[in-house]
N, C-alpha and C positions, 0 to 999 in steps of 0.2 A: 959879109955886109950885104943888104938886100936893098937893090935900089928901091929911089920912091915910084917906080911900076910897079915893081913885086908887092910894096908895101898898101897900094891901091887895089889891088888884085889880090891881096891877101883878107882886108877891108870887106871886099864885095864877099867873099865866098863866107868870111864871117857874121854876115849880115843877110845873108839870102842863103848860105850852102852850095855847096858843089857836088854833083856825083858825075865820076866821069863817063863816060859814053860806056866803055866797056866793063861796067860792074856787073855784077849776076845777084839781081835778088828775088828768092824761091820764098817767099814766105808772107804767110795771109793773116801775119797777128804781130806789124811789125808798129812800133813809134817810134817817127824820127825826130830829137827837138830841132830848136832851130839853127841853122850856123853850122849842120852836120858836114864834114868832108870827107868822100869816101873817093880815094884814089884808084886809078887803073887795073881792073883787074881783079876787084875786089870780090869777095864772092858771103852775101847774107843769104844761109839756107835753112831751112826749119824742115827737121824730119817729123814720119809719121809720127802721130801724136806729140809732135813738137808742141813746146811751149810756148809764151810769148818774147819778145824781145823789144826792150826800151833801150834806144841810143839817145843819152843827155846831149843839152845844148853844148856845142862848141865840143864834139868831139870829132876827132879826127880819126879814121882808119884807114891806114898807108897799104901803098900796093901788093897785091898777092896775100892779102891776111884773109883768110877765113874762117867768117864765124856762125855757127851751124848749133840749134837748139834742139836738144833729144826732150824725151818725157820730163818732164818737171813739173814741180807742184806750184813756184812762185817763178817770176818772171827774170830770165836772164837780163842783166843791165849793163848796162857801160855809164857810171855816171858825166855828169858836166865836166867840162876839160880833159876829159881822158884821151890818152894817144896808143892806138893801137897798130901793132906792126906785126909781120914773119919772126 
């Protein structure tokens, strides 16, 4: 059960987004939509001749996930509402 903080605090980050302090992001062809939450720890890296990477609106990626773009011809995505974890 999530109290009504949690449920206000849940609210805000869905409406402005969250990245926590200690995320790691390496990459110079990145979109973020809106409402994106990237939890503690998190690590967005794009290697040489990496591709681009689109994160939809309202998704979430939980702590310690990392997600890292090699050579590609079309743009790695994480569509809207998607939840991504370890």
């Amino acid at each position: 059960m999530v109290s009504a903080h949690g449920r206000k605090e849940e609210l805000r980050w869905r409406t402005r987004g969250y990245i926590a302090p200690s995320v790691t992001i390496y990459h110079r062809d990145l979109q973020l939509g809106t409402g994106v939450f990237i939890d503690e720890r998190a690590v967005i890296f794009q290697r040489k001749a990496g591709g681009p990477a689109k994160i939809g609106n309202n998704v979430c990626i939980y702590r310690d996930t990392i997600l890292e773009t090699g050579e590609a011809r079309r743009p790695r995505r994480a569509k809207s509402s998607t939840h991504l974890t370890v």
